[in-house]
Each structure stands twice: as C-alpha cells, then as structure tokens.
C-alpha positions in Angstrom: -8.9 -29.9 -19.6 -12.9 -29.7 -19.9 -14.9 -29.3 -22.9 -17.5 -27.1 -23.6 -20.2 -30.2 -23.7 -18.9 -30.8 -20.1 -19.6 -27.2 -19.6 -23.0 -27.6 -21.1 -23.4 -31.0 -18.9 -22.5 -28.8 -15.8 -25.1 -25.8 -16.8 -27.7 -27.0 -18.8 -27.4 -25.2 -21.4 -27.1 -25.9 -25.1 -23.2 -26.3 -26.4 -23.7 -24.0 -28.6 -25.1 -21.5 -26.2 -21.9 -22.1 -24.3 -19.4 -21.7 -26.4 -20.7 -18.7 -28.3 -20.3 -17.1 -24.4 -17.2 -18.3 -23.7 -16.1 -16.6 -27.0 -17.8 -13.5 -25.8 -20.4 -13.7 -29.3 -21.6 -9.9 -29.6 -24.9 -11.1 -31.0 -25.8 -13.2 -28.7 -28.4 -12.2 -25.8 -28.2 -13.5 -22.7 -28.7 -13.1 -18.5 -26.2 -12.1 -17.2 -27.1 -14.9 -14.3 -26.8 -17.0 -17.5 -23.3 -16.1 -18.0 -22.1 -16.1 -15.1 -23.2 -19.4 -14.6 -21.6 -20.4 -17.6 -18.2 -18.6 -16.7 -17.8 -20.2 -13.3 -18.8 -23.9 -14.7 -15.9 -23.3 -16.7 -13.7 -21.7 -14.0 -14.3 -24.9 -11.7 -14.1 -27.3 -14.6 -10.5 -26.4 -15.5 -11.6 -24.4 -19.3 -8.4 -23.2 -20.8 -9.7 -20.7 -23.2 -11.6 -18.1 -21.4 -10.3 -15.0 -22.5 -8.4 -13.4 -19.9 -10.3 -10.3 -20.0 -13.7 -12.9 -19.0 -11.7 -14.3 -16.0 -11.0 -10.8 -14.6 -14.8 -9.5 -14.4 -16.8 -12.1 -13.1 -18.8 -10.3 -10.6 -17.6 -11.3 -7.3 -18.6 -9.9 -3.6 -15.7 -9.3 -1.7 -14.8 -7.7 1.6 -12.7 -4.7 2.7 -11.1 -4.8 6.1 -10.3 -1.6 7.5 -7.4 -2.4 9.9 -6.5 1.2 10.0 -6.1 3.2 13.7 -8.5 6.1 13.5 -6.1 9.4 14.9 -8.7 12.3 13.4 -5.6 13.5 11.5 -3.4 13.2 8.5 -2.9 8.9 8.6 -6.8 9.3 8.4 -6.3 11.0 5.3 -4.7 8.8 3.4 -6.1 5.6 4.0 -9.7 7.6 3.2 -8.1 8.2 -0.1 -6.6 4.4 -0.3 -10.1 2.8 0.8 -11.9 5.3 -1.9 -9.7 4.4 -4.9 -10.3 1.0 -3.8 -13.9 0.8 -4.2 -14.2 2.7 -7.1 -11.6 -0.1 -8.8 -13.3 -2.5 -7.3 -16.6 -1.4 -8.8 -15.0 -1.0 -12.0 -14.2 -4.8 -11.8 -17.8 -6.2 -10.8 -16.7 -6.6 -7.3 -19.4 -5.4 -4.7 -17.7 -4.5 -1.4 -19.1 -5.0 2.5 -16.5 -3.1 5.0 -15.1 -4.4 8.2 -13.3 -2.9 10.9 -12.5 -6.1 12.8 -11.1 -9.5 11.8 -12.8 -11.2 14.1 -16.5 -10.5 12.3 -14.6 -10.9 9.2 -13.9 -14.5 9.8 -17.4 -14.8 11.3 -19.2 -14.0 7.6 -16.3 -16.1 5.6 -19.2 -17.8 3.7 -20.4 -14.4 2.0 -17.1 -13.3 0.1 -14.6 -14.8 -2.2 -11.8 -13.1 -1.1 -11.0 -9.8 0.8 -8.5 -6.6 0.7 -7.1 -5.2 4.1 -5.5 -1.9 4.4 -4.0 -0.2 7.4 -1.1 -1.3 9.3 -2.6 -2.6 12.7 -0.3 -6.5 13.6 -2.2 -9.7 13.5 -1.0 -12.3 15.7 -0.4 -15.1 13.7 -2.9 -17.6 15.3 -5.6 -14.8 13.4 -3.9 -15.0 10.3 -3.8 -18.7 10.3 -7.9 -18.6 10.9 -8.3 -15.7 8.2 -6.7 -18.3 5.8 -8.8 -21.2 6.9 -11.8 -18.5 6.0 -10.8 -17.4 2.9 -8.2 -19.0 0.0 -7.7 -15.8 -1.1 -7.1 -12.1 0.1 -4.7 -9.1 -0.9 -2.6 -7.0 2.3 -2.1 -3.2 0.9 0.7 -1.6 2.8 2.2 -4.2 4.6 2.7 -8.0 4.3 2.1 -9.7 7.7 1.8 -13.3 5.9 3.4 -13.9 2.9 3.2 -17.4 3.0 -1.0 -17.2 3.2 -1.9 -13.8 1.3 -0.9 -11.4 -1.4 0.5 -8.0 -1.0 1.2 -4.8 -2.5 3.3 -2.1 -1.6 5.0 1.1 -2.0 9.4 0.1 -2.1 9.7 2.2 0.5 13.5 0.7 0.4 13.8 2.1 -3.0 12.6 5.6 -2.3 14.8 5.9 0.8 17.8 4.5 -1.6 17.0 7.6 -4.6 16.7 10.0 -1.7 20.0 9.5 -0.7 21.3 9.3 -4.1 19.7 12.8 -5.0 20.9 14.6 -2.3 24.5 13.0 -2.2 24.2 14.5 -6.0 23.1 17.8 -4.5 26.4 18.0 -2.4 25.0 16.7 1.3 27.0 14.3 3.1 25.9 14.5 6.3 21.9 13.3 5.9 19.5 12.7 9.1 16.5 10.2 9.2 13.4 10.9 11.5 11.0 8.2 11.7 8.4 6.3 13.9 8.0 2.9 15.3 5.8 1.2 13.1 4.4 0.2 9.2 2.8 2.9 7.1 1.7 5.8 9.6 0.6 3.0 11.9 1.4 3.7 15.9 1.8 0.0 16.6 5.3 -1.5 17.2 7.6 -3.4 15.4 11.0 -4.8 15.3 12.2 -2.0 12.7 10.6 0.4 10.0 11.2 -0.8 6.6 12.1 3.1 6.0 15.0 3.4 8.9 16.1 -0.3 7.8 17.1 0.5 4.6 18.3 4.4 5.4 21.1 2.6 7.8 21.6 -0.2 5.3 22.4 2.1 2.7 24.0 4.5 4.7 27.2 2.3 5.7 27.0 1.1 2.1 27.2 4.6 0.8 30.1 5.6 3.1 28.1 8.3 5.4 28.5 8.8 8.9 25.4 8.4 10.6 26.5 8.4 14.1 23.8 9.7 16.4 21.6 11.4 12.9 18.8 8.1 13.2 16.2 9.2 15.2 12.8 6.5 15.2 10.9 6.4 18.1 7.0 7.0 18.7 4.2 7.2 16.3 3.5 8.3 13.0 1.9 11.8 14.2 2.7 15.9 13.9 3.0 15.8 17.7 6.0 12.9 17.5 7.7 15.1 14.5 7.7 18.3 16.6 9.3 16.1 19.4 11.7 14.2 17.5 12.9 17.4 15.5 13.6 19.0 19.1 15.7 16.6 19.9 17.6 16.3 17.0 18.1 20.1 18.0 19.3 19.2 21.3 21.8 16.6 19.9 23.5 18.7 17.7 22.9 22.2 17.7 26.4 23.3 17.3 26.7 20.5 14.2 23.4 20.6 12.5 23.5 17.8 9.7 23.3 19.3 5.9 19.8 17.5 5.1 17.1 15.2 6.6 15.1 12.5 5.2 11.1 12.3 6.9 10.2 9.2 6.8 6.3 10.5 6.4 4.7 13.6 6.0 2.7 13.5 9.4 5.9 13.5 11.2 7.5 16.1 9.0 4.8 18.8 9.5 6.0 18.6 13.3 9.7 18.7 12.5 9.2 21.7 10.8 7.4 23.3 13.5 10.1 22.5 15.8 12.9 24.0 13.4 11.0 27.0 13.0 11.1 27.4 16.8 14.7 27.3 17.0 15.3 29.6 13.7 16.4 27.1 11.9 15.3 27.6 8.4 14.4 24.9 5.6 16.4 24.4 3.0 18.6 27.5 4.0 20.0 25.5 7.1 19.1 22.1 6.0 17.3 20.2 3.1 14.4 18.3 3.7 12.6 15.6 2.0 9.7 13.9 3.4 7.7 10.5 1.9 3.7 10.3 1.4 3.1 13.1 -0.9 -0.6 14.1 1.2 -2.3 17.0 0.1 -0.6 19.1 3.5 3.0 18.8 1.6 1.7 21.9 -0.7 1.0 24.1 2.3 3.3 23.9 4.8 6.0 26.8 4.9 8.4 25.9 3.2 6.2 23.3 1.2 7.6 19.9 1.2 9.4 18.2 -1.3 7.8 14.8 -0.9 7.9 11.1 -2.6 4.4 10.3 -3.7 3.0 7.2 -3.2 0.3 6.7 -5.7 -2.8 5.7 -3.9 -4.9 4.8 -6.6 -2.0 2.4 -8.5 -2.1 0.7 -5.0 -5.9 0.1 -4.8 -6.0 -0.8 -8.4 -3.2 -3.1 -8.3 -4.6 -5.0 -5.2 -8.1 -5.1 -7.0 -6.5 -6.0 -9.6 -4.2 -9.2 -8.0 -7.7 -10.7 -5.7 -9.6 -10.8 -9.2 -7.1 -12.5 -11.1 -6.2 -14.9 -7.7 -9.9 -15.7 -7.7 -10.4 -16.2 -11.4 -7.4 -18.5 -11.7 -7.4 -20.2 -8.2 -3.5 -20.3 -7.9 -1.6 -21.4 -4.9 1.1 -19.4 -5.5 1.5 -15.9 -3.4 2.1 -12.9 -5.2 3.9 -10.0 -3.7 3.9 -6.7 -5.6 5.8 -3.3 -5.1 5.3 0.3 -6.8 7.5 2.7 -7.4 7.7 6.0 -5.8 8.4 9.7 -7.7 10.0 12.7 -5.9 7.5 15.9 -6.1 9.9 18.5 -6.0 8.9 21.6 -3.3 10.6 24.4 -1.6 12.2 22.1 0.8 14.8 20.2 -1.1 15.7 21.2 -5.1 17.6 18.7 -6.4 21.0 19.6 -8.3 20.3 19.8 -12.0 
C-alpha cells in the first residue's frame, strides 16, 4: 500500500499538504487542479484510505454513446428521457459528457475519456466490442448486456416484471393470459434470438400450469403500427375464444393493440385485461389508460453513472451486472384483485 510521503513524492507537494486532502481538511484552501492531482496520485499508487465519497467525484470526462434507432415516435421518447437523466447524474458526479452516435468515432477518440455509457439497443458484432474494450477498460451498457465478460450493465428485470404480471392477474381470476411482443431488446427493431420479455412469459407460463397454446404472439418491431397488426391477428386466431387478459410487452406496441381491439368492439378490461410494460407518459392517455410497469429512467441513469464512477475510481477487473426492479402503475386497463 502507498504512503502519503510516496504521494507527496509523486505530486510535489508537502506531506502535510497531502494528507490534510486526502482527509478532506475543511480549512484547508486549495486548486482544485491541486486536488485532483493529489487524488489520482493516490488512486494509481494503491492509497487505501481515500474516503469513498473522494473516489466517487473525481472529475472525469466520459462519453455517451447513443446506440439508439431514431423512429420519430414513442422509443424516441424514452431514451430522450434515459440520455437526460443521464447527464444530469453525470453532472452531479463531476463527469463532463461528449455524445456519440457511432462506435466506430467512439473508438477513434479513445484517448479523451475514461470510460463511457451506451444506451439503446442497436447489436454489436463482437469483433466491435472486442476493439471498444481494447479502447476503453471501462464502460457501463444501460438496457442491454451485449458483453458481459468486457462491460458493466444495468437493467430493468424485465423477467421479474413479466413473472408479478402473471402472478397478479392469476390472483385476479385470469387463466387464460396472452403475450404480444416484438423481435428485439428494449423497443429496439433489430433482431435477436428471443425477447428477454417472451422468454420468461413462456418459461413461466408452463411452470405456472397455463395453456399458452397459439396466445404468444412476437414478431416485428417495437412500434404502434406492429401493435395494431399483431392485435389483429390475435383477433383473427381466436375470435370465437378470446383469452381473459394480455400482457404488452411495451407500451409502443400496446397503443396499437388497442387500436386494433377497438376496431373489432372489443373493449378493455370489459372483454379482456391488459397490462403493458414502460410506464411512458402516452399510458395516461390512451382510452382505456394503461395499466403499465414503470421502469424508472432516472434509477437507471443514476445507477449506471453511478457503477462507471466507482469502476474508474477503484480500477476493478471484475464486471458488475445490475438489475432494477419494476412497479405496476395501476390504470383503467387492468385493476388488480384487492
């Protein structure tokens, strides 16, 4: 472990200018280019004792990559929100932020940041994510976890929230519970084996002794224009056995589906329940308004900010992987059994 004369070695300063910073001395006036100086000598050198709260705020410049698919339309919306909350967080932390929409430019500038956040969904192929890694030691995925073996990640449990709304509205008396989805991550419209969301609704599905036969419909991307389809064709399939209650798997796609019930006079929650996932601002507004699991935007940002400041402040090797919780915002659409 260093000392604070090796610190003092490092910086040029005095010991005792040293350790009365490292122990955060109120009375003592300083640059903050003097500190931070002192603060990263002691980072490098292996200094045990810098309280945490030092380690974390350390100002930093770091870079956001925006690997989001513009569609002028609700996914817009929330990862507007997402990169917002990020920035102000990030701020908060002494993190100055440069966005980049391509991973290629990224790589390019790897000498001006310490670390990076990505948000969106767009794939990587892995040949780019082994070159992002040779760029930078550390970076945070929100949303999705292309790489867990190179980068952090947080996440909503998407597995979780599909899990409680099953459970709620087997408690509500429905046995007979659709799922409509895309093909894709978080409102992305890029393919992928399986959505986390349909994984885990037929996983639990079989486990919880419903019969999903020909109820799983996930195909197309995350948009209103997919929902209206896909809720047509649920229509088609079973118009003369209409399931008791469908789970959304986003509320881009559920804004359509209703649309398409409307159409055919089938009326929410009358005819069947329905509870979507996302929580955007649109849930409050469509007729009947959504019941909707909300994924906290702002707990994502400031958890990822949160995870690249402590990565870079502590240099560890070992990959973290994070996921939040989701909460059901209760709506005209589905009211749960007390």
């Amino acid at each position: 472990m260093a000392t604070i004369r090796e610190i003092a070695e490092r910086t040029g300063f005095s010991p005792a200018t040293v350790s009365r910073i490292l122990n955060d001395d109120p009375s003592l006036s300083v640059k903050e280019a003097t500190r931070q100086k002192v603060l990263n000598a002691s980072l490098e050198l292996g200094y045990e004792n810098v309280p945490r709260y030092q380690r974390v705020t350390i100002p930093q410049d770091i870079a956001l990559l925006d690997n989001a698919v513009p569609d002028k339309g609700l996914q817009d919306m929330y990862f507007n929100e997402l990169k917002a909350s990020l920035c102000q967080h990030a701020e908060d932390e002494r993190m100055h932020v440069t966005e980049y929409r391509d991973v290629k430019d990224l790589i390019k500038h790897k000498g001006k940041y310490a670390g990076f956040i990505s948000i969106g969904p767009a794939p990587f192929e892995k040949d780019v994510l082994l070159r992002l890694h040779e760029a930078f030691q550390h970076g945070v995925f929100i949303d999705i976890n292309p790489a867990p073996d190179l980068f952090d990640s947080v996440q909503p449990d998407l597995e979780q929230t599909v899990l409680d709304a099953l459970d709620t509205l087997i408690a509500s008396g429905n046995r007979r519970i659709a799922f409509i989805g895309g093909v894709g991550n978080i409102m992305g419209d890029h393919e992928y084996p399986e959505d986390p969301r349909a994984f885990a609704f037929r996983n639990w599905a079989v486990r919880l002794g419903l019969d999903i036969n020909g109820l799983v419909l996930e195909e197309g991307p995350f948009t209103m224009e997919n929902g209206r389809a896909l809720g047509e064709k649920l229509i088609q399939m079973h118009s003369n056995d209409l399931p008791d209650a469908v789970i959304i798997a986003a509320d881009s796609i559920a804004v359509g589906v209703l649309q398409a019930f409307a159409s055919a006079g089938i009326l929410v929650p009358r005819d069947m329940r329905m509870v979507s996932i996302n929580n955007q601002e649109i849930a409050k507004y469509t007729s009947p308004a959504l019941s909707s699991y909300d994924i906290n935007k702002d707990e994502l940002a400031k958890a990822a900010v949160f995870m690249l400041s402590e990565a870079l402040s502590t240099r560890r090797s070992v990959h973290q992987h994070m996921r939040l919780s989701t909460k059901l915002v209760v709506r005209d659409s589905f009211v749960p059994s007390l």
